[in-house]
N, C-alpha and C positions, 0 to 999 in steps of 0.2 A: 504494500500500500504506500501510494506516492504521496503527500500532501503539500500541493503546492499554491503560494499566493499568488493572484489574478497579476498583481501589479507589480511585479518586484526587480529590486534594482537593478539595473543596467540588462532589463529583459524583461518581456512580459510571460506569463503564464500560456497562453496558446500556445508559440512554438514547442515547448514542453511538451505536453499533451498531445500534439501532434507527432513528434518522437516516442512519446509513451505509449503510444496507442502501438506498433508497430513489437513492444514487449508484450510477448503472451502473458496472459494470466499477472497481471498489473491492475492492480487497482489507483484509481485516482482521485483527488478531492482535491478541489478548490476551496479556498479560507481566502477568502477576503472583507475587505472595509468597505468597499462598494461591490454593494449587493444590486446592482440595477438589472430589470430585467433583460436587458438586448446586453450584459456582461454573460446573466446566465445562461442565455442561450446559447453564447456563442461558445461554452466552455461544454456545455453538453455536448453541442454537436462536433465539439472538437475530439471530445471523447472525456469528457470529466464524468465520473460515477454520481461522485456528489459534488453538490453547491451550495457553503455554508459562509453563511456571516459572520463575520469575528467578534461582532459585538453582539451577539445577540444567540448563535448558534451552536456554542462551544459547547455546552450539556448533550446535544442531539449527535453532534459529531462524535461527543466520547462515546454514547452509550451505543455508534453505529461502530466505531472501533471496536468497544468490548464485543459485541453482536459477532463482527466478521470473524476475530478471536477465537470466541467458542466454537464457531462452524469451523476452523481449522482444528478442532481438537486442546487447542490450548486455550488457558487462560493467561491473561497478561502477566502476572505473576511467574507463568510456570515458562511461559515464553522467556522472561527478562533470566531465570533461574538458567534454562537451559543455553542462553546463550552466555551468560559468566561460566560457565561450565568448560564451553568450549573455548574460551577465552582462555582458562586457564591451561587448558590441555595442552 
């Protein structure tokens, strides 16, 4: 899972997603400060999964995180545990 901002510095978010989309099995999410709809649009059809607000949307974003999470089999917890694991290996 990618999470990338709409507007960000010395780049905007589209071209990303348009590379991303081109990664199998990548998920993507836009977080941005302007939430306009002709933004949203254009990140959907760029290939964004989700489109959230950063002021407003941070709760729905975590709880779509933990969500993806458990359909993987892990919890964030056991995610963060099993990669210091391999860290240290």
């Amino acid at each position: 899972m990618t999470i990338i901002d709409f507007r960000m510095p010395g780049g905007g978010g589209l071209p990303v997603l348009q590379d991303l989309k081109l990664v199998p099995g990548s998920g993507r999410i836009i977080l941005t400060s302007f939430p306009f709809p002709q933004y949203r649009q254009a990140c959907l059809a760029a290939g964004a999964d989700y489109f959230f607000d950063k002021t407003k949307d941070i709760q729905q974003m975590t709880d779509i995180l933990i969500e993806l999470a458990s359909k993987n089999g892990d919890s964030p917890a056991e995610r963060v545990q099993r990669e210091s694991k391999s860290k240290n290996a």
